[in-house]
C-alpha positions as MATLAB code, in Angstrom:
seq = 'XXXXXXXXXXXXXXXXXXXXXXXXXXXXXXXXXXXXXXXXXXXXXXXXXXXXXXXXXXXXXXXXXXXXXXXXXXXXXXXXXXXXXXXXXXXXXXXXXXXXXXXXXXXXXXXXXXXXXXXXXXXXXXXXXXXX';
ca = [
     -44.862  -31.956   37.951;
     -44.030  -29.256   35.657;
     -44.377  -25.374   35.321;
     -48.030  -25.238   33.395;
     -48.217  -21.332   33.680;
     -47.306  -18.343   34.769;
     -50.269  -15.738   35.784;
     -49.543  -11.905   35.274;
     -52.237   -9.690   36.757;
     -53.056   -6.793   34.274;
     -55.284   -3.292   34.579;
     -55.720   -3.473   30.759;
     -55.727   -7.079   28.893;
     -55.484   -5.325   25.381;
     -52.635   -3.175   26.074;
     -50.544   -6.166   27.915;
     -51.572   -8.430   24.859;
     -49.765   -5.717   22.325;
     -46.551   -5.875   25.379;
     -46.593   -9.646   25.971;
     -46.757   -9.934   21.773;
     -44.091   -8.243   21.121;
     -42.006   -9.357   24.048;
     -42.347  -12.808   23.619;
     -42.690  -12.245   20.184;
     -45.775  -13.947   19.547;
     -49.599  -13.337   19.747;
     -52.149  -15.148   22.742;
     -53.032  -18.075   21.086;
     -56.305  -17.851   23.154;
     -58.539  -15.529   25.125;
     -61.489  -16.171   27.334;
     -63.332  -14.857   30.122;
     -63.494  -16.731   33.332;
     -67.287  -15.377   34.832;
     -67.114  -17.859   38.718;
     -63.608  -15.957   38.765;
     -64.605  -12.435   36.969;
     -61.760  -12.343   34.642;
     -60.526  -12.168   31.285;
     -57.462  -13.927   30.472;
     -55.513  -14.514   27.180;
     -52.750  -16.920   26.863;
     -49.445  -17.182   25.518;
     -47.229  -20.502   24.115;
     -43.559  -19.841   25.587;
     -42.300  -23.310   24.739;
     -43.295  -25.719   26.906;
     -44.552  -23.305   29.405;
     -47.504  -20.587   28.848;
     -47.768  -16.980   29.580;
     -51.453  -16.378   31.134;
     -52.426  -12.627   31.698;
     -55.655  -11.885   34.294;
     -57.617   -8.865   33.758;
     -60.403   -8.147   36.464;
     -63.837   -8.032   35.409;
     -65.238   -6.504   38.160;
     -64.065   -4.695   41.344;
     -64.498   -7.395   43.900;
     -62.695  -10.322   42.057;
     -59.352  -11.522   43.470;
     -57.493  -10.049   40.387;
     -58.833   -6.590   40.806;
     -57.924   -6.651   44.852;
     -54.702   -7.882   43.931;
     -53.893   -5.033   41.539;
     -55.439   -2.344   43.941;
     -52.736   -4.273   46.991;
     -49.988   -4.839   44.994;
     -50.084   -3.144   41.643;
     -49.663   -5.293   37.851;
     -47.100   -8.295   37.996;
     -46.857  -12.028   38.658;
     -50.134  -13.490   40.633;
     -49.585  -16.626   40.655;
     -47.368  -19.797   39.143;
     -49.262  -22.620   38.138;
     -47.749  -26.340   38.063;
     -49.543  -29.047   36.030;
     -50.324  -32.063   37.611;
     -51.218  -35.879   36.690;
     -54.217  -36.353   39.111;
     -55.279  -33.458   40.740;
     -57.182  -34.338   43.631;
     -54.064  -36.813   44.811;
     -52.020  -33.560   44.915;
     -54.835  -31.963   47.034;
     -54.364  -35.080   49.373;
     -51.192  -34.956   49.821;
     -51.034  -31.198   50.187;
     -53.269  -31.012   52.926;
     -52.013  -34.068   54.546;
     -48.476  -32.338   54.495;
     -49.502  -29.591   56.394;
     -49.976  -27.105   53.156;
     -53.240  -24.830   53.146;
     -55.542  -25.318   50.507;
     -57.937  -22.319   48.942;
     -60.839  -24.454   47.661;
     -61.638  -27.781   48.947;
     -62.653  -29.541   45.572;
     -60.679  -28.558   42.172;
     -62.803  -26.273   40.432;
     -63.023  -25.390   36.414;
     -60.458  -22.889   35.258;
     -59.463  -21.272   32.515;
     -57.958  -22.956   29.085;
     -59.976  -26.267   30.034;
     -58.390  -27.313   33.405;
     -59.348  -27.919   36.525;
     -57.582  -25.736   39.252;
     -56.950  -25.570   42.938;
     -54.843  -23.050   44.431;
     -52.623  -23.273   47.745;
     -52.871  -20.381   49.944;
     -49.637  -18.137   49.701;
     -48.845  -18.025   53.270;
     -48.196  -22.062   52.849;
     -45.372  -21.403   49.867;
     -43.422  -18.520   51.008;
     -45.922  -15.445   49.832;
     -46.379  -17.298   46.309;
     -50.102  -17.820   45.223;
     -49.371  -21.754   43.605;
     -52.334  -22.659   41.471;
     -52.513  -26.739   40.595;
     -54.146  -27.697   37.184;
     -54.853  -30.611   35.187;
     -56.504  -31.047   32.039;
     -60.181  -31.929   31.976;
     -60.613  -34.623   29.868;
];
């Protein structure tokens, strides 16, 4: 398991793109809205690792709540994993609480499940794999 992603929750995707490219020194290599999650993300290559930033799309979606709670900064760290629904297994069967109880599709072609912050010491952790 590896560090797939790092998710930044942002009031304005355009003006963080402009930050993020000139602090990383590099522009998103992708952008593209997320509608079952109402966001817009862009991402960005940090070596092995990416950069994702979340703009809400609509005033009930987990990204806008988040902002309006906590104000812009990291949501969530994302891990990449070989088989996705084995990690679910063994998740739940360690005790760990689970947000959604099938992976679902995510954004930059993956499939995503997320376990529930109080289960990993206030951190939102998302799981992803590739869809093939």
């Amino acid at each position: 398991m590896k560090i797939e992603h790092i998710g930044i929750a942002v009031r304005d995707l355009a003006a963080a793109n402009d930050l993020y490219t000139t602090l990383l020194g590099t522009p998103p290599y992708k952008a593209e809205s997320v509608a079952s999650e109402h966001v817009t993300t862009s991402f960005f290559q940090t070596g092995e690792s990416k950069v994702e930033l979340l703009e809400a799309t609509h005033p009930d979606s987990a990204i806008a709540k988040y902002i309006e709670k906590r104000g812009e900064g990291i949501h969530h760290v994302a891990s990449r994993v070989e088989d996705i629904r084995v990690e679910m297994a063994r998740l739940r069967e360690a005790g760990y609480r689970l947000l959604n109880e099938e992976p679902k599709r995510g954004a930059d072609n993956m499939w995503v499940c997320f376990v529930h912050p109080k289960s990993a010491n206030g951190v939102l952790v998302e799981l992803c794999q590739p869809i093939d």
